[in-house]
N, C-alpha and C positions, 0 to 999 in steps of 0.2 A: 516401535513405529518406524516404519520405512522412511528414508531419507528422500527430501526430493530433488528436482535437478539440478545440479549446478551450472554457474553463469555459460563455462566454456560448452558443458555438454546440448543446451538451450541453444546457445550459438550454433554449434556444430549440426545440431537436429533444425532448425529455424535454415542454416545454408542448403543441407540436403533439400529442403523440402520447397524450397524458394529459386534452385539455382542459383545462389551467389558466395560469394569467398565467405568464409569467417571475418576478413575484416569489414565488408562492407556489412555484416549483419551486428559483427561489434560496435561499430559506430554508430548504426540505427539505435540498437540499446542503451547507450550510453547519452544520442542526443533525445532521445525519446525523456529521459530519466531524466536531464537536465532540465528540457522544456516543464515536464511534471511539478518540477520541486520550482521553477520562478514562476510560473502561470498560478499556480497554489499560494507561494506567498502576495504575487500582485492581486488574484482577485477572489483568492479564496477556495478556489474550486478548480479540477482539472479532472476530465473527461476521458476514460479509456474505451471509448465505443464497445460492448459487448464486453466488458470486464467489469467495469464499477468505475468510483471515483475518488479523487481524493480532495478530501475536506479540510478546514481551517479552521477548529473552530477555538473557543474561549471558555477556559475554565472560572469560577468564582472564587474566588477566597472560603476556607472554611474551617472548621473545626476538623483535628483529628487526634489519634491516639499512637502515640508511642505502644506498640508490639509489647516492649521487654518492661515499661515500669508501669505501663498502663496511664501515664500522664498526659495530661492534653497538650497538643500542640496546634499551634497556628499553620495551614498549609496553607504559601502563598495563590495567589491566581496566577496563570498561566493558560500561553495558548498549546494545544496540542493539535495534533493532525491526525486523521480519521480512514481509513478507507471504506468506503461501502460498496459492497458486489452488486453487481446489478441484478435483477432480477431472472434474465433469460439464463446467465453464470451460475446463480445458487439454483435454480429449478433444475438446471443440467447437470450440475453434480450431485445435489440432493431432492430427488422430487420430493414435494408434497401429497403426502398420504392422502387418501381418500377415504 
């Protein structure tokens, strides 16, 4: 499977295409990233216009199984975080068949 881009080459491809330095496209990513991760822990939810979102959500407590002895185990509740693509993003990478 082919590699995808990494942060510096994004940055570098994001300045060509925008006219601006790498640092100024660096700092966009970096505040952009920051805003994401508090906006998602204050309300849960954070908005990438034409990309998806990301989610907060809450696990239950449940039952589970040890792999190697087969024994039951208690897995706590926990929250995790989600992204969902948005629609117009997953239809343009992968259309729906007809």
């Amino acid at each position: 499977m082919a590699a995808g881009m990494t942060k510096t080459q994004l940055v570098r491809h994001m300045a060509e295409k925008l006219e601006l330095t790498n640092k100024q496209v660096a700092a966009f990513l970096e505040t952009l990233a920051e805003t994401a991760i508090k906006e998602t822990k204050k309300n849960g939810v954070f908005v990438v216009p034409g990309l998806g979102r990301l989610v907060k959500a809450e696990r239950k407590a449940r039952m589970g199984r040890n792999p190697q002895t087969g024994e039951a185990i208690k897995i706590k509740a926990k929250t995790v975080v989600k992204f969902r693509v948005a629609k117009s993003a997953k239809d343009s990478i992968a259309p729906p068949k007809k």
